[in-house]
RODO-2510 file (C-alpha; in nm, 4 decimals, decimal comma):
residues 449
     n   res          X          Y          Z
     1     x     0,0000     0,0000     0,0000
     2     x     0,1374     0,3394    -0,0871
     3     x     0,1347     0,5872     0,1902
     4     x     0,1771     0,9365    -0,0069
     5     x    -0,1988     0,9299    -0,0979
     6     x    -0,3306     0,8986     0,2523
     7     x    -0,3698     1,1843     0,4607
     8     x    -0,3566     1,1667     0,8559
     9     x    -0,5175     1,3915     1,0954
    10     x    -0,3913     1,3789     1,4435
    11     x    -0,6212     1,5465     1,7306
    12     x    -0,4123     1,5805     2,0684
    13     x    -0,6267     1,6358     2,3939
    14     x    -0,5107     1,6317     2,7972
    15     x    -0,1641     1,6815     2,8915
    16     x     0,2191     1,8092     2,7518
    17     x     0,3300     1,4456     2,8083
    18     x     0,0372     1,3508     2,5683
    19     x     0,1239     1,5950     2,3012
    20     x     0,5328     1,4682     2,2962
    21     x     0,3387     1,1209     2,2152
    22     x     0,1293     1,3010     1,9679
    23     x     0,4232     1,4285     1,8056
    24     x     0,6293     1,1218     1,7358
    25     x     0,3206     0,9414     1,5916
    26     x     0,3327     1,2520     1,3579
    27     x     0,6551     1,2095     1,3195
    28     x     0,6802     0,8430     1,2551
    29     x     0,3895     0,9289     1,0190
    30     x     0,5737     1,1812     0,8370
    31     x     0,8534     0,9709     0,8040
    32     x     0,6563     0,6671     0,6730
    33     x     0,5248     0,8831     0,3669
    34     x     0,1634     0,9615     0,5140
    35     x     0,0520     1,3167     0,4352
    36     x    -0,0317     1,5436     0,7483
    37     x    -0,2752     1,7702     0,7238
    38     x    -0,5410     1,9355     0,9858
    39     x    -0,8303     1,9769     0,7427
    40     x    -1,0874     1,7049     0,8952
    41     x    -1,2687     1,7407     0,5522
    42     x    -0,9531     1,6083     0,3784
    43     x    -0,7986     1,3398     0,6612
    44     x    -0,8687     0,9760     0,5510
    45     x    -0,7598     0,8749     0,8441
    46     x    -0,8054     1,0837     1,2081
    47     x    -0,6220     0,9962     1,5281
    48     x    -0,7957     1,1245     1,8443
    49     x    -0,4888     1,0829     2,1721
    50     x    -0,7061     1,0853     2,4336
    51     x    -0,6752     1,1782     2,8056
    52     x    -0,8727     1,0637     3,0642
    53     x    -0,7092     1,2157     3,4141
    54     x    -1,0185     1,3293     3,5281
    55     x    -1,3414     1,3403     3,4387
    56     x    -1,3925     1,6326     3,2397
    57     x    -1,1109     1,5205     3,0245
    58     x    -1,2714     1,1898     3,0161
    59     x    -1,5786     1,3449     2,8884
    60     x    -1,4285     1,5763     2,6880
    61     x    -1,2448     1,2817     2,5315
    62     x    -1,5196     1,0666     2,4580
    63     x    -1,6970     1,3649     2,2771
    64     x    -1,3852     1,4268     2,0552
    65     x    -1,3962     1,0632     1,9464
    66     x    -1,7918     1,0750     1,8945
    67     x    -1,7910     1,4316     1,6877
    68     x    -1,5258     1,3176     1,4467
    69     x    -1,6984     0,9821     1,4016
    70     x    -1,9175     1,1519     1,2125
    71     x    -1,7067     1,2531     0,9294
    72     x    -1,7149     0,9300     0,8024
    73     x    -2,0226     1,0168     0,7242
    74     x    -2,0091     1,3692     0,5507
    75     x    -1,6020     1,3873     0,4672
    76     x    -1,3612     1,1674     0,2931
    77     x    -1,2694     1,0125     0,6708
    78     x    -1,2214     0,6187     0,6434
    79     x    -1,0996     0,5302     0,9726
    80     x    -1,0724     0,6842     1,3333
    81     x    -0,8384     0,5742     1,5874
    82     x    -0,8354     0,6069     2,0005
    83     x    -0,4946     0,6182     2,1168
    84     x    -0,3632     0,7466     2,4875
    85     x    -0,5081     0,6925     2,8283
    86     x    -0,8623     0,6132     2,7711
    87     x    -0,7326     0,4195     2,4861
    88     x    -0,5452     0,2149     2,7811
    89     x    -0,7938     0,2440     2,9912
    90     x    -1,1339     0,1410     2,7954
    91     x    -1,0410    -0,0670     2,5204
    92     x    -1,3063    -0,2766     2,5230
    93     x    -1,5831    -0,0163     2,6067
    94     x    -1,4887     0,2574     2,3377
    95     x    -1,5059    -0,0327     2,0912
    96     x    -1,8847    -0,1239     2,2393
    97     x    -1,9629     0,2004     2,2976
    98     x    -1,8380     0,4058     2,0182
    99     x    -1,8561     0,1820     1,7667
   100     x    -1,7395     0,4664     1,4637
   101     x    -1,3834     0,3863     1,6427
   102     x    -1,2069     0,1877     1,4436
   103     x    -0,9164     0,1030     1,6149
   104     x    -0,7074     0,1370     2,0143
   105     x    -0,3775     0,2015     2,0700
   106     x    -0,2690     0,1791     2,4472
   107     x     0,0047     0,4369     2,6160
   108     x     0,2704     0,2269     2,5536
   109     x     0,2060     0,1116     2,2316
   110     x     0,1701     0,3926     2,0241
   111     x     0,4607     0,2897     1,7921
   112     x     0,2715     0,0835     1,6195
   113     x     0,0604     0,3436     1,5199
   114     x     0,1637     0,2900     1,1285
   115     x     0,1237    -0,0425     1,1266
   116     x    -0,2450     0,0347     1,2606
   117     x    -0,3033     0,2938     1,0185
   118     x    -0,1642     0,0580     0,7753
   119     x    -0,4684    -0,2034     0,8693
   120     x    -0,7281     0,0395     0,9226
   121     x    -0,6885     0,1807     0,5680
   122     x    -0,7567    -0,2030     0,4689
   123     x    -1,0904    -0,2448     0,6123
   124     x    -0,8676    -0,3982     0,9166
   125     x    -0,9396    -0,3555     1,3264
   126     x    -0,6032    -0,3805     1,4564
   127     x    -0,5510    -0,2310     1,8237
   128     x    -0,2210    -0,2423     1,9728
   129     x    -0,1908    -0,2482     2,3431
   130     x     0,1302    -0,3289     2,4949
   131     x     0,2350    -0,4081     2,8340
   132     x     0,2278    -0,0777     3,0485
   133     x     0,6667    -0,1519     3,1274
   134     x     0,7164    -0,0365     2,7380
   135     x     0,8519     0,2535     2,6885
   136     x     0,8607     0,4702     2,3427
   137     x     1,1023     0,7411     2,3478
   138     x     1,3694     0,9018     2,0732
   139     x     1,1020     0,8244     1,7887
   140     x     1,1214     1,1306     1,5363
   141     x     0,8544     1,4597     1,6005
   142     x     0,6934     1,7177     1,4548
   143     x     0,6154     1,9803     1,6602
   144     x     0,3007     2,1621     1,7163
   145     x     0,4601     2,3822     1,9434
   146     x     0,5951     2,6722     1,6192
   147     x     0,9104     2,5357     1,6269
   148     x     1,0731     2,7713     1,8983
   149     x     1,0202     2,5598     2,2199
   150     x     0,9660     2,1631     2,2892
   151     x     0,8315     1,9838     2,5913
   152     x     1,0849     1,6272     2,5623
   153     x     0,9504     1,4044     2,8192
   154     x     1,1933     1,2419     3,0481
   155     x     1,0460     0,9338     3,2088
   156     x     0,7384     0,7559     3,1822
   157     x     0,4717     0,6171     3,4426
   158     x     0,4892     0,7101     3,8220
   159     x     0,6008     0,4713     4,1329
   160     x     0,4454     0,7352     4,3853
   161     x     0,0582     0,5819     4,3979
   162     x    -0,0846     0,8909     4,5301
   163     x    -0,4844     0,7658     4,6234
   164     x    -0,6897     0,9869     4,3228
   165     x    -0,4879     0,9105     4,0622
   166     x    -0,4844     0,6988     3,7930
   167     x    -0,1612     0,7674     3,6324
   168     x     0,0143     0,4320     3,7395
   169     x    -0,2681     0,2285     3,5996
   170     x    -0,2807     0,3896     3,2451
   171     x     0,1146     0,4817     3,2169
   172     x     0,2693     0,2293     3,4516
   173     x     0,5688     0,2459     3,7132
   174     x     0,8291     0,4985     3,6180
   175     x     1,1017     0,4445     3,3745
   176     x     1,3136     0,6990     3,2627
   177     x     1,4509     0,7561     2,9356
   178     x     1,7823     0,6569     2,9013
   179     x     2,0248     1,0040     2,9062
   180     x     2,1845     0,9116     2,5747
   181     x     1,8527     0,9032     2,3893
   182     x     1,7476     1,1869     2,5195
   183     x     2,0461     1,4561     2,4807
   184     x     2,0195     1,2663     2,1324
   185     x     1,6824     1,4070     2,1035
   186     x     1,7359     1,7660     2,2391
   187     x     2,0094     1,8472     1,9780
   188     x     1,7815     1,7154     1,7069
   189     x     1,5445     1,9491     1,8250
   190     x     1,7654     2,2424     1,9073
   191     x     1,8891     2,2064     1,5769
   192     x     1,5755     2,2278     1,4041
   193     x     1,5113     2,5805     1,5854
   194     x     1,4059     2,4806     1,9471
   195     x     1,5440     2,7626     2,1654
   196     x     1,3687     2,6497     2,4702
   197     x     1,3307     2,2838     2,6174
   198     x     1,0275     2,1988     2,8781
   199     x     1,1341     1,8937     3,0901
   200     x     0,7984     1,7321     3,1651
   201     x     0,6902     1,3539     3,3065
   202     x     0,4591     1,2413     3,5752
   203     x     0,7436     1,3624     3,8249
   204     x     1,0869     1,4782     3,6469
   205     x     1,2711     1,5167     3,9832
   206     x     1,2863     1,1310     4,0093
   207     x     1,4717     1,0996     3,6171
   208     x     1,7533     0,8085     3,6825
   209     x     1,6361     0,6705     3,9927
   210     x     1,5699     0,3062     3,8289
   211     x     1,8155     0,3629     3,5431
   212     x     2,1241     0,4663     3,7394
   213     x     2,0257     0,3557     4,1365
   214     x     2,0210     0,7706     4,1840
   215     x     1,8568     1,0899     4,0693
   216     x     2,0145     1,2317     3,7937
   217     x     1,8150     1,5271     3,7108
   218     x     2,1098     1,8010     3,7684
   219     x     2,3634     1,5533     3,5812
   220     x     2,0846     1,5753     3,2882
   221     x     2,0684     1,9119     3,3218
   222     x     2,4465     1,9968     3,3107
   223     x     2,4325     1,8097     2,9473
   224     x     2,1531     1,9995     2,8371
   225     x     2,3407     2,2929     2,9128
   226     x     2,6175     2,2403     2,7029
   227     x     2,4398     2,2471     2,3664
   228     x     2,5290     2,5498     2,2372
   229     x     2,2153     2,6968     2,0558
   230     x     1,9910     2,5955     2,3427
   231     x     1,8871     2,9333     2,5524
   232     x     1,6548     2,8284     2,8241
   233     x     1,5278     2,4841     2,9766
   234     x     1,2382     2,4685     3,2128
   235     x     1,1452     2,2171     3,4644
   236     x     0,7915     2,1252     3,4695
   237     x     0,6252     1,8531     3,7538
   238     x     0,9114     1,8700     4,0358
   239     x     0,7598     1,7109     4,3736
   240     x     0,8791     1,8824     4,7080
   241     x     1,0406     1,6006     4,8545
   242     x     1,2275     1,4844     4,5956
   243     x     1,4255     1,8263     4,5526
   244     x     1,7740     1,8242     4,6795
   245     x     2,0506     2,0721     4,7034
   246     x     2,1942     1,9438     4,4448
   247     x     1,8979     2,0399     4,2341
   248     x     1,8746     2,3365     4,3695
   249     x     2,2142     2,4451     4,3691
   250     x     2,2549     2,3377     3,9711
   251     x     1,9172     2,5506     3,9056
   252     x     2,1335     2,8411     4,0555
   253     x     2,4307     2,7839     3,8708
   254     x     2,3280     2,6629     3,4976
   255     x     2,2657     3,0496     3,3237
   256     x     2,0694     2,8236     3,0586
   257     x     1,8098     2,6751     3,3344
   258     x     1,5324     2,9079     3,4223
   259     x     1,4313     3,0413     3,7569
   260     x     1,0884     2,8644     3,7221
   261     x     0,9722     2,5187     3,9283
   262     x     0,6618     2,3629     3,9252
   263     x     0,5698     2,2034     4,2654
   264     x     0,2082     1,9896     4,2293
   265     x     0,1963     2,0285     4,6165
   266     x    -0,2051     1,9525     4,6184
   267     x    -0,3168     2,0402     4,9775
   268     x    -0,1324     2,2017     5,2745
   269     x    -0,2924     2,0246     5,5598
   270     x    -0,1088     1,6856     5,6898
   271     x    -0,4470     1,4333     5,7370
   272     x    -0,5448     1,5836     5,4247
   273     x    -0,2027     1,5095     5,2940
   274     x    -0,2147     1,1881     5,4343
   275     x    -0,4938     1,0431     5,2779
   276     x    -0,4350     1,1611     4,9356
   277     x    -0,1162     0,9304     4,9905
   278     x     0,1225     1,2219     4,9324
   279     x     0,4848     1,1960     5,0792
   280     x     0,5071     1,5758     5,2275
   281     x     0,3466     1,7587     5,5391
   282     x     0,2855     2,1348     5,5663
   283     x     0,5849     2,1729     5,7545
   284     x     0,8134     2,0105     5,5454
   285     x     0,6913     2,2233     5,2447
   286     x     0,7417     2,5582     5,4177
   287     x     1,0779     2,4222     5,4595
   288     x     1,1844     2,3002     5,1046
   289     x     0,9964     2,6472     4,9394
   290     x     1,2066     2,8566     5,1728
   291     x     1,4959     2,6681     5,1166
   292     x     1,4296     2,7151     4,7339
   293     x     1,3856     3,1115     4,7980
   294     x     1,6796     3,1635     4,9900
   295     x     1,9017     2,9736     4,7447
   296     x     1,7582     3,1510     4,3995
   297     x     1,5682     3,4918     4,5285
   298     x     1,4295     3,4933     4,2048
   299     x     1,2894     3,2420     4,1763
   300     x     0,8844     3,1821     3,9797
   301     x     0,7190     2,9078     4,1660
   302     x     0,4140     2,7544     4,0568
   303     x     0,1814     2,4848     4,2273
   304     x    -0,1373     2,3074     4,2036
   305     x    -0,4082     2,2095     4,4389
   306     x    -0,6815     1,9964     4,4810
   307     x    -1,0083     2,1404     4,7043
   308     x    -1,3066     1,9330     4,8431
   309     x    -1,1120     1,5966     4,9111
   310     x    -1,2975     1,3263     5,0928
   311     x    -1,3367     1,4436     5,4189
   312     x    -1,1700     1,7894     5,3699
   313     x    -1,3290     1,9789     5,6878
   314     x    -1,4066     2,3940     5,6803
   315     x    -1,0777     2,4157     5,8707
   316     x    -0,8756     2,2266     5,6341
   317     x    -1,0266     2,4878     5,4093
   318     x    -0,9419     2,7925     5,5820
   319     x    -0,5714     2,6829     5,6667
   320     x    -0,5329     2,5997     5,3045
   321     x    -0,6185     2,9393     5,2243
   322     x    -0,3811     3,0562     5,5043
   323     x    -0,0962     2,8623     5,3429
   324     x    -0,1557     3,0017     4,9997
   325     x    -0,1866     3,3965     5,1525
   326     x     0,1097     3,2936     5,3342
   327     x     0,3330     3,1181     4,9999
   328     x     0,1929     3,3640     4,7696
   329     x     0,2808     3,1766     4,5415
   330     x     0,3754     3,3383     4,1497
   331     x     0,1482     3,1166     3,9949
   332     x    -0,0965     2,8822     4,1038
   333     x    -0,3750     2,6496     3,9378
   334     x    -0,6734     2,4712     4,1440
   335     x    -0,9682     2,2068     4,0903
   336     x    -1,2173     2,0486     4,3082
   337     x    -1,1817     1,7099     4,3569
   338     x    -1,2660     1,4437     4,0673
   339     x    -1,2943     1,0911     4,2021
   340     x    -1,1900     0,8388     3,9329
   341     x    -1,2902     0,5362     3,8889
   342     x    -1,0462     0,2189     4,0731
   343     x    -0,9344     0,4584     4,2672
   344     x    -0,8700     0,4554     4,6621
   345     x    -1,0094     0,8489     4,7268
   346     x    -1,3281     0,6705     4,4943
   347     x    -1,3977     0,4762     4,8000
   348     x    -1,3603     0,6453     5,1105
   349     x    -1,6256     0,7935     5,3345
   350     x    -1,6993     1,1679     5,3106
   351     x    -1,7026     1,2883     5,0053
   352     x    -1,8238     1,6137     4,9573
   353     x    -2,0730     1,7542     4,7612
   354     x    -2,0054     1,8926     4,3573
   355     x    -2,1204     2,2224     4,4753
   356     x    -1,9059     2,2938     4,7600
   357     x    -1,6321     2,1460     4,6256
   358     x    -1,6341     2,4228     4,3757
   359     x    -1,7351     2,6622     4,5737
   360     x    -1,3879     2,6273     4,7674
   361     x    -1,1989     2,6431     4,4254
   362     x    -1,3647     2,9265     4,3438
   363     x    -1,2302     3,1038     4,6666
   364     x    -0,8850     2,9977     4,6601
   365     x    -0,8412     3,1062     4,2723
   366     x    -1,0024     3,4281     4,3701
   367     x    -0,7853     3,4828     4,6606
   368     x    -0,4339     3,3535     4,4256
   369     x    -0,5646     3,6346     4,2139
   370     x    -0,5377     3,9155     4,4315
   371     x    -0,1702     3,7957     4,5101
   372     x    -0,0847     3,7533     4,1683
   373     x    -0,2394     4,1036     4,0543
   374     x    -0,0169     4,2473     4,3105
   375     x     0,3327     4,0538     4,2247
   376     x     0,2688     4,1399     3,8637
   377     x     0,2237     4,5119     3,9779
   378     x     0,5585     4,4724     4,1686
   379     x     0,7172     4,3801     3,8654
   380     x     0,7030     4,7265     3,7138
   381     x     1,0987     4,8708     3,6658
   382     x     1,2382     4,4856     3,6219
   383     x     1,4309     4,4054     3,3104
   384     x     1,3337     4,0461     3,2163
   385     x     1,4964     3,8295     2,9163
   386     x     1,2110     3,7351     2,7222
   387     x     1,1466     3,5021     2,4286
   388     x     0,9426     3,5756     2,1904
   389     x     0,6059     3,3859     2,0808
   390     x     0,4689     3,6251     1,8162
   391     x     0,2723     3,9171     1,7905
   392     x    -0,0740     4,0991     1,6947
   393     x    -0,0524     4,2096     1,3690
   394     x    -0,3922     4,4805     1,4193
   395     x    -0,2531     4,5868     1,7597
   396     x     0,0682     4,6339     1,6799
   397     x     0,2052     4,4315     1,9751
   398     x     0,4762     4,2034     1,9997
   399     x     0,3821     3,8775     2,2075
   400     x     0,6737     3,7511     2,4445
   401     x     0,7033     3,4972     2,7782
   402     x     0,9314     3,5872     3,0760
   403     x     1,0951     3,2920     3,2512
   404     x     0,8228     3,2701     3,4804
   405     x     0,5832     3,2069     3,2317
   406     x     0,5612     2,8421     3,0947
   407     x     0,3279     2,8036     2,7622
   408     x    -0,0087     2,7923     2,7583
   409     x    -0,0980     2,8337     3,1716
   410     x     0,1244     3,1543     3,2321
   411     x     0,0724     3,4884     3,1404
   412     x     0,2822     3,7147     2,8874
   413     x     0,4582     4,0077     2,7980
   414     x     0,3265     4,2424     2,5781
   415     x     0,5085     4,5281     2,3949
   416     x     0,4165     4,7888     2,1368
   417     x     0,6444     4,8252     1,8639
   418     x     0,6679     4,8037     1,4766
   419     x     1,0330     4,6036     1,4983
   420     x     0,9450     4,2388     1,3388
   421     x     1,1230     3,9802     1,5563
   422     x     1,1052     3,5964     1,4786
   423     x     0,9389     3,3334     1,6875
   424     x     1,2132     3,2231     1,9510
   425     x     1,3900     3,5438     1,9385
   426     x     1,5230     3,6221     2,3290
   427     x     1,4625     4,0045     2,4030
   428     x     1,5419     4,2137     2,7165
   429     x     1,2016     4,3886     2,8445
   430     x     1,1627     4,6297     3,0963
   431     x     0,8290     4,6494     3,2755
   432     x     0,6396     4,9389     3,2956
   433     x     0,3111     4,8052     3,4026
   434     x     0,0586     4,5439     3,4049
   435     x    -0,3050     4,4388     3,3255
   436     x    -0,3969     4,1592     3,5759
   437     x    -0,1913     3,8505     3,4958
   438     x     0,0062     3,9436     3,2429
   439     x     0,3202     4,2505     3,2120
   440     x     0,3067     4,5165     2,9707
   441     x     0,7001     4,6360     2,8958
   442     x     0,9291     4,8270     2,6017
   443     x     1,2545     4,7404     2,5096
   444     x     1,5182     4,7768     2,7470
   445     x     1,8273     4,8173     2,4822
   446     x     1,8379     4,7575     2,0975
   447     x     2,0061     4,3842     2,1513
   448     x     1,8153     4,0483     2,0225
   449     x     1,9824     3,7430     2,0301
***
């Protein structure tokens, strides 16, 4: 069968991790002669990679796979395929269920997606789901990301077992990618362009532990910093307790590493703590965030948190808010409480109703956005190096991201100015102001790297 003719579409919903798969599929695609295109009136064939972390995204999921079913009907699409976690997860029920799916392919077995295509495109019903301690990695990409910055994903799966997630049941126990393959990978992509590298994976702060009998995050990151072209990598999914001074101290030293962690904390309060299965108490993260503070001043943290756990009381509720007034930390998401399916939290006694569960979301986001309306207004007279994502043609504004701003859940920096810069340009901007989350600046010389 001749590939050139065929045209792929591939949809990519849920996480960063999801989208690096999504990538090599396109890649391997690509490099198998299959035409890419994102017109769903032209795609033969679509590919949906599905999350299913929570329930929204489970829903949200299912509807993707549903919708595009129906171009079989009124486009030229012959075949739609499930691949990612609720791939993994509900083989045998998207196939009952959703019966315009043609074919699964589980977490770890996306690189067989041609071979699926392959059979699809031949009237065929091939799934491929291999066993979750498979791991695809160094597999060529194309990005979706305009070329300037890449997430590479470190390690797969997660050993931690934390009591409302999922994770190790859809990805497996964590494995990292070997270091070879992937400093392999990041001068591929630095050479095509990348100017900025996103370390992302269930937890990155754990990379080597199986491979090497020790963390080697900061060894990683001393290798990363060493290729030339590369300006800026940022560490995404860091747990508290597994940062060490070594970590911290290389964050400090490496120019090339930004000032940036993200710290999934979850809750503040230790029985809360303790039933969600995590590994930290309240204490111990005051400790390890001033620790992190004292070390690199300057320092953007961001964290997420859960609200309306089983049997999260009013008090847990208020101290939680306490903690965050008392953090303030830069940047800071929050959702109530999903229970998913198989899990332990699923099970337990008190859990709390839909509404107040969002209720006390609602009041922590509106109390993280006083704090970070004020820190952005405290910005004004900084000079920050800034790379730049594009701008607004009809505004005149050039579009640019500080270091504390990762992609897509950070704000950004906007300037006015006629000067045409390209995508993954670095820039030095001086504030002069802001407009809630994000910073409004002007150039603070004439230099562009």
């Amino acid at each position: 069968m001749s590939n050139a003719l065929h045209k792929i579409m591939l949809v990519s919903l849920g996480c960063d991790k999801n989208l690096v798969d999504s990538e090599m599929m396109l890649g391997m695609l690509s490099e198998a002669g299959f035409e890419i295109t994102n017109d769903e009136q032209e795609a033969e064939v679509v590919i949906v990679n599905t999350c299913c972390f929570i329930m929204d995204a489970k829903e949200e999921s299912i509807t993707t796979l549903i919708e595009y079913g129906k171009l079989k009907e009124t486009a030229k699409c012959k075949a739609l395929i499930a691949t990612g976690c609720l791939a993994q997860r509900y083989a045998d029920e998207i196939h009952k269920e959703i019966p315009e799916v043609d074919a699964v392919v589980g977490t770890s077995a996306f690189d067989k997606i041609i071979e699926v295509v392959r059979s699809v495109l031949g009237g065929g019903r091939q799934d491929a789901i291999e066993d979750l301690a498979h791991t695809v990695s160094g597999k060529p990409r194309v990005l979706s990301t305009g070329g300037h910055y890449a997430y590479m994903k470190i390690a797969e799966g997660c050993n931690k077992r934390c009591t409302y997630c999922i994770i190790p049941s859809i990805r497996g126990d964590y494995r990292s990618v070997p270091m070879e393959t992937l400093l392999a990978e990041a001068a591929r992509l630095v050479e095509g362009g990348v100017r900025e590298l996103i370390l992302v994976a269930q937890e990155t702060t754990l990379y080597g532990i199986d491979l090497y009998g020790e963390k080697r995050l900061p060894a990683l990151l001393h290798e990363l910093a060493k290729i030339e072209d590369l300006k800026w990598i940022r560490l995404l999914y860091c747990y508290p307790e597994e940062i060490t001074d070594e970590l911290i101290d290389t964050i400090a030293a490496e120019p090339k590493i930004c000032h940036y962690l993200d710290l999934p904390i979850q809750h503040s309060e230790d029985e809360v703590l303790k039933r969600m299965g995590r590994r930290t108490r309240r204490a111990e993260l005051e400790e390890t965030i001033a620790k992190i503070r004292a070390r690199i001043p300057d320092i953007c943290l961001r964290t997420t948190l859960i609200c309306g756990f089983p049997q999260e009381t009013e008090e847990d509720y208020d101290h939680l808010k306490s903690f965050v007034e008392k953090m303030r930390f830069d940047r800071l998401g929050v959702f109530p409480y999903s229970p998913e399916e198989g899990t332990p939290a699923e099970r337990m006694d008190g859990q709390i109703d839909e509404a107040v569960k969002k209720s006390r979301a609602e009041g922590i986001m509106a109390l993280q956005q006083e704090i970070a309306f004020e820190q952005a207004q405290a910005m004004e007279g900084r000079v920050l190096e800034c790379i730049v994502e594009g701008r607004i043609p009809e505004e005149n504004v050039l579009v640019c991201r500080s270091y504390m701003d990762a992609p897509d859940v950070d704000g950004y920096v906007f300037v006015d100015t006629e000067k045409e810069y390209m995508s993954g340009t670095i820039v030095r901007i001086k504030v002069t102001g802001s407009e809630e989350y994000d910073l409004i600046g002007e150039f603070a010389d004439e230099s562009a790297e």
